[in-house]
PAMARLUM-90396 format. One record per residue (C-alpha): residue in three letters; y, z, x. Coordinates in steps of 0.25 Angstrom, whole numbers, padded with zeros to 4 digits, always signed. Layout:
<atoms>
alaYZX ...
</atoms>
This chain:
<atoms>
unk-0004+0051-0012 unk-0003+0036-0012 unk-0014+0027-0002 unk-0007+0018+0005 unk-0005+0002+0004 unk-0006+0001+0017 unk-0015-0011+0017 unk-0007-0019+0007 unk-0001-0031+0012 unk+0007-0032+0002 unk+0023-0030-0001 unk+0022-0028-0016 unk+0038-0022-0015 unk+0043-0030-0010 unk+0047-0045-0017 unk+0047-0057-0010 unk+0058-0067-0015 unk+0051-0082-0017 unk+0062-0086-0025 unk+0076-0085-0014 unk+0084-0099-0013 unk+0077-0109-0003 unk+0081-0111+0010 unk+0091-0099+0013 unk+0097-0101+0028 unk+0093-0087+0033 unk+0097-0084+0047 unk+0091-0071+0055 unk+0102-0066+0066 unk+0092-0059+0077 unk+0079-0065+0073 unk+0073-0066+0086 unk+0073-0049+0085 unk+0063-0040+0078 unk+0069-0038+0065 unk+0075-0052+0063 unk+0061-0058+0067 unk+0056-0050+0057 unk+0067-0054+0046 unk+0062-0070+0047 unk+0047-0065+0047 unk+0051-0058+0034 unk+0060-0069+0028 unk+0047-0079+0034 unk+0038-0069+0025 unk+0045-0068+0012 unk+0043-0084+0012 unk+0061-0086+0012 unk+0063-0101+0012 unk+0074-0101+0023 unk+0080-0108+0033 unk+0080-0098+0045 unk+0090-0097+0056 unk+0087-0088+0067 unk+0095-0082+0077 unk+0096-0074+0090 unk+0102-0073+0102 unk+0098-0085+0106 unk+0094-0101+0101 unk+0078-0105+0100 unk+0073-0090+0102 unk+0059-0091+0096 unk+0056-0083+0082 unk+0041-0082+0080 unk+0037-0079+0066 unk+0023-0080+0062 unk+0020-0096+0064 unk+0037-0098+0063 unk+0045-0101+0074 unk+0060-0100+0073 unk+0071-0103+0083 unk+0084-0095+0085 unk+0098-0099+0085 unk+0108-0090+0093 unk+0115-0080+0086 unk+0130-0090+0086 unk+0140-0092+0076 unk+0138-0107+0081 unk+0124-0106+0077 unk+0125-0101+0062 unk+0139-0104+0058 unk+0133-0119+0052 unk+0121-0112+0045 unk+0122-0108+0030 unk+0115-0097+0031 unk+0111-0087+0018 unk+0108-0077+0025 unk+0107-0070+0039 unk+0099-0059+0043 unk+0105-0051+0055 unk+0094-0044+0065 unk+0102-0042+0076 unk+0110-0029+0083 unk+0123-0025+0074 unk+0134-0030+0085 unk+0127-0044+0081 unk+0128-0041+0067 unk+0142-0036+0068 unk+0146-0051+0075 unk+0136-0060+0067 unk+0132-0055+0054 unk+0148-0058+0048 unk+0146-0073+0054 unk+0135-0075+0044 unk+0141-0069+0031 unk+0153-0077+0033 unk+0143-0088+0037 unk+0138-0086+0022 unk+0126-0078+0025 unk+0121-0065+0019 unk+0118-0055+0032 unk+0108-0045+0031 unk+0109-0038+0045 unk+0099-0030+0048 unk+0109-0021+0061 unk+0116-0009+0059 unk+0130-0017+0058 unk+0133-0018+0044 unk+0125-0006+0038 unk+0137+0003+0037 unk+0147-0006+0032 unk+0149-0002+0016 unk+0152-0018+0012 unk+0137-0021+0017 unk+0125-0018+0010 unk+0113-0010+0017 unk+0102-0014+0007 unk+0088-0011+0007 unk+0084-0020-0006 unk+0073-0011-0011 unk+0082+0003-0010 unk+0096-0003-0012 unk+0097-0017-0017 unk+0111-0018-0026 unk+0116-0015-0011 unk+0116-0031-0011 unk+0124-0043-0020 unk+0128-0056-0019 unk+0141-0052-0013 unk+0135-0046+0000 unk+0134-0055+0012 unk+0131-0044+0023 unk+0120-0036+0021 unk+0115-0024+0030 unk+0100-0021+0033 unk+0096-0006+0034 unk+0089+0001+0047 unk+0076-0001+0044 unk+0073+0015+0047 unk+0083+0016+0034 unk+0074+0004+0026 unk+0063+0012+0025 unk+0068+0024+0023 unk+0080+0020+0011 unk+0065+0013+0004 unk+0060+0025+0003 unk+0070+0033+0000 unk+0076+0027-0011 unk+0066+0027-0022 unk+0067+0042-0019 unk+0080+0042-0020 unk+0079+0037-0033 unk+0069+0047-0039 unk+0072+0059-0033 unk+0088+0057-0028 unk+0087+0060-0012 unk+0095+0072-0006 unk+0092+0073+0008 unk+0086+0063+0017 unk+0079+0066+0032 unk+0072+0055+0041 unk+0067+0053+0053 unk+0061+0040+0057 unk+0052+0034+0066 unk+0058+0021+0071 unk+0049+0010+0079 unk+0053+0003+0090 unk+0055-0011+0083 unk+0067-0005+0077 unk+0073-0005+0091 unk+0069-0020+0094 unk+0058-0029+0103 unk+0063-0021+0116 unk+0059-0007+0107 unk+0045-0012+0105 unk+0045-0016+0118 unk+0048-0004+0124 unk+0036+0003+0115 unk+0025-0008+0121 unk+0029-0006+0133 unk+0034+0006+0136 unk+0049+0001+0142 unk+0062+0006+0137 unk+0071-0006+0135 unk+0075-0001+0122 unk+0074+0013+0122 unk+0078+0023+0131 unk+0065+0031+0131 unk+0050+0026+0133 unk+0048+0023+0117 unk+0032+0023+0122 unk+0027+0037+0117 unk+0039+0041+0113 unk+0050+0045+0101 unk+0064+0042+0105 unk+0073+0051+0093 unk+0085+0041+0094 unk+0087+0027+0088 unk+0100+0020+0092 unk+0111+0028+0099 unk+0114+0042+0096 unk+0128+0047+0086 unk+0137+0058+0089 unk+0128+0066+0077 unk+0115+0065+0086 unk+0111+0055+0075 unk+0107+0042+0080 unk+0112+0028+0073 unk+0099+0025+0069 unk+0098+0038+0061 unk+0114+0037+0056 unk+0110+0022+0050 unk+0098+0027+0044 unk+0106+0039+0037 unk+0117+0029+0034 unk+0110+0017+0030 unk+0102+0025+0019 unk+0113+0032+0013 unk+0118+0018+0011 unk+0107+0012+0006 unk+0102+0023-0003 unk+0116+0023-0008 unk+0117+0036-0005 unk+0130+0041+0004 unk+0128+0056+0004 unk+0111+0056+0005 unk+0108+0066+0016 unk+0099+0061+0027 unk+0096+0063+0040 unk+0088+0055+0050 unk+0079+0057+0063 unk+0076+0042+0071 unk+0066+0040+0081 unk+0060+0029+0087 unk+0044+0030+0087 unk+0035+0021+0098 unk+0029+0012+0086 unk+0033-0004+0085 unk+0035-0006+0072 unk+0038+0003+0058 unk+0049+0015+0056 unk+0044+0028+0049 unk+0051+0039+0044 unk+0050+0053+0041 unk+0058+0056+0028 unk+0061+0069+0020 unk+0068+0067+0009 unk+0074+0078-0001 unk+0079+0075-0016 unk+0088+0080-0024 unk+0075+0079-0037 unk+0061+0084-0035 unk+0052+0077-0033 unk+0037+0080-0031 unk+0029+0073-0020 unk+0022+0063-0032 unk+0035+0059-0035 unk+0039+0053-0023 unk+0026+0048-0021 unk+0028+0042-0033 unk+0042+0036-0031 unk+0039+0029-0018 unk+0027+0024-0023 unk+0036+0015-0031 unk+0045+0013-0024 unk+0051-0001-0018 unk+0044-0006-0005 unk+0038+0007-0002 unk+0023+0009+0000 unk+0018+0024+0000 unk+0009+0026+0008 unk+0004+0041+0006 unk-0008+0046+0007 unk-0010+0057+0018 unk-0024+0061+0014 unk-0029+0048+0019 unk-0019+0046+0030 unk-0010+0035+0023 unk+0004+0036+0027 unk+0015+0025+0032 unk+0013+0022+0046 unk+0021+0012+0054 unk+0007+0005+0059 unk+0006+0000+0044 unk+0018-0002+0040 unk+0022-0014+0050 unk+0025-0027+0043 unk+0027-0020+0031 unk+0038-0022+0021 unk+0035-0009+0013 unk+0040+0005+0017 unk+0030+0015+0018 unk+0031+0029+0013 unk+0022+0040+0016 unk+0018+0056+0019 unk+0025+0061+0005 unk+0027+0076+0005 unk+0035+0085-0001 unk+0044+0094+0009 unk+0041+0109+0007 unk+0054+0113+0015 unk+0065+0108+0004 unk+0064+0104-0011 unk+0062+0091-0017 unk+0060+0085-0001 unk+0051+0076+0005 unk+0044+0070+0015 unk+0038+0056+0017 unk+0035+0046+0031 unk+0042+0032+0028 unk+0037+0018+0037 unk+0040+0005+0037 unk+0042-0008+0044 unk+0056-0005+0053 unk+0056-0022+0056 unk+0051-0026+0043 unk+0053-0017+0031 unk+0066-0011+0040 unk+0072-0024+0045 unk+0066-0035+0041 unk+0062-0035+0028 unk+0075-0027+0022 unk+0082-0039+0027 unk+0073-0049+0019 unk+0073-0041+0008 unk+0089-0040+0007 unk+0090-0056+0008 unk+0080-0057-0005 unk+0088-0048-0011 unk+0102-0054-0009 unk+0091-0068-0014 unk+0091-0060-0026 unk+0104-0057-0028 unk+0109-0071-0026 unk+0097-0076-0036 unk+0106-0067-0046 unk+0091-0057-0046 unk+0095-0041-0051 unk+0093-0032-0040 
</atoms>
């Protein structure tokens, strides 16, 4: 078993681009909402020498960001048609997206949108860069952002994919409210249902979005979707379970995992060890496991509770958690745009 680095500070996965072009016009579509507040305080963290435009629904809406303060400009084609912009990450619903988002490509701006709007569309790349990164060139101007139940889950899986060759995929998750915006959290902290139709207090309420004809929510049908695509993997077989857990912040997940190789339990201890943006955090004897309470305002995903299953060969069992605003959202985003930096700096991916 591996103690944890818990109490480590420290992203040594991931890298932090110093070198980008100086004084990009970024704009950030929604960034009066949880995930494209986080997306500045991200761009704010990696030190990106930009000019930021800021919209919402409506003009000289505050954005507080540590000691920063920003104003917004509404969300108008009046209001970004005379920018140059390089690039424009969209945090808003996918109706918004749908209208908007084609507005700033033909504006000249890379999109990295973080709704459900563009992820099925074949022409647009779904990238996560440490799992799938030849996803992106030069040539792409529209980039979709994964659901960040699937973020976590692809970082995981894809260094096991490439070990052992994956067969069969089941997963439930464990979604915090964040995921479902400020009214969701609200609802928790004070016990309201403005979001939900159930009391989220004291609760599990086994749905996420609306319902499909196959029983199957769209939350569980993006999460089945979006990893075959990113894993590059059209006929994987995988299942999904989502539920939303009273907790603010961080989504967890319960995978089993079956390969087509064997594999012993040090194997895959071993693999995910090294693998990209992963921290394993597995050492039950002194109670060392991922935990959402730890993992928020991280960038890593945490991996954890390794155990063989003794019901079918070559299967496995392990606990996944990670950052649902940050690592999930936030973060991806970032990390997509440092890459298409790279890829414009002529850098090998």
């Amino acid at each position: 078993m591996y103690v944890s680095e818990i109490f480590l500070h420290t992203n040594k996965n991931l890298k932090i681009y110093n070198h980008m072009r100086k004084n990009l016009n970024i704009a950030i579509v929604g960034a009066t909402g949880l995930v494209g507040k986080k997306i500045l305080q991200v761009l704010l963290e990696r030190k990106i020498s930009a000019n930021f435009y800021l919209f919402a629904s409506g003009d000289g809406r505050k954005i507080e960001i540590g000691e920063k303060t920003f104003q917004s400009l509404a969300l108008s084609t009046t209001n970004f048609a005379h920018l140059h912009l390089d690039y424009a990450f969209f945090a808003v619903d996918a109706e918004i997206s749908k209208k908007f988002a084609p507005k700033f490509v033909k504006n000249g701006a890379v999109v990295i949108d973080n709704s459900n709007a563009f992820r099925r569309k074949k022409s647009v790349p779904l990238v996560v860069p440490q799992v799938n990164p030849k996803a992106l060139d030069a040539s792409k101007r529209l980039i979709a952002n994964p659901n960040c139940s699937t973020i976590q889950l692809v970082t995981a899986l894809k260094p096991l994919h490439d070990k052992f060759k994956i067969k069969r995929v089941v997963v439930s998750t464990y979604q915090a409210v964040s995921g479902a915006g400020q009214n969701a959290i609200f609802d928790l902290l004070n016990g309201t249902q403005t979001k939900f139709d159930f009391p989220i207090q004291n609760n599990l309420i086994p749905q996420i979005d609306v319902f499909l004809p196959n029983g199957y929510t769209k939350e569980e049908d993006k999460l089945v979707f979006e990893s075959k695509k990113i894993l590059g993997l059209p006929r994987l077989h995988i299942t999904a379970t989502a539920v939303r857990v009273p907790i603010i912040n961080c989504h967890s997940e319960s995978v089993n995992v079956e390969f087509e190789k064997s594999a012993t339990t040090q194997e895959v201890f071993e693999t995910l060890k090294k693998a990209k943006n992963v921290v394993l955090q597995d050492d039950t004897q002194n109670k060392i496991y991922p935990m959402p309470l730890f993992a928020n305002e991280r960038d890593e995903v945490f991996v954890g509770r390794i155990r063989k299953d003794n019901s079918k060969k070559n299967c496995f069992n392990f606990w996944v958690v990670a950052d649902n605003l940050r690592r999930g959202a936030a973060s991806n985003a970032v990390d997509i745009f440092e890459k298409m930096e790279e890829i414009y700096e002529g850098k090998d991916i």
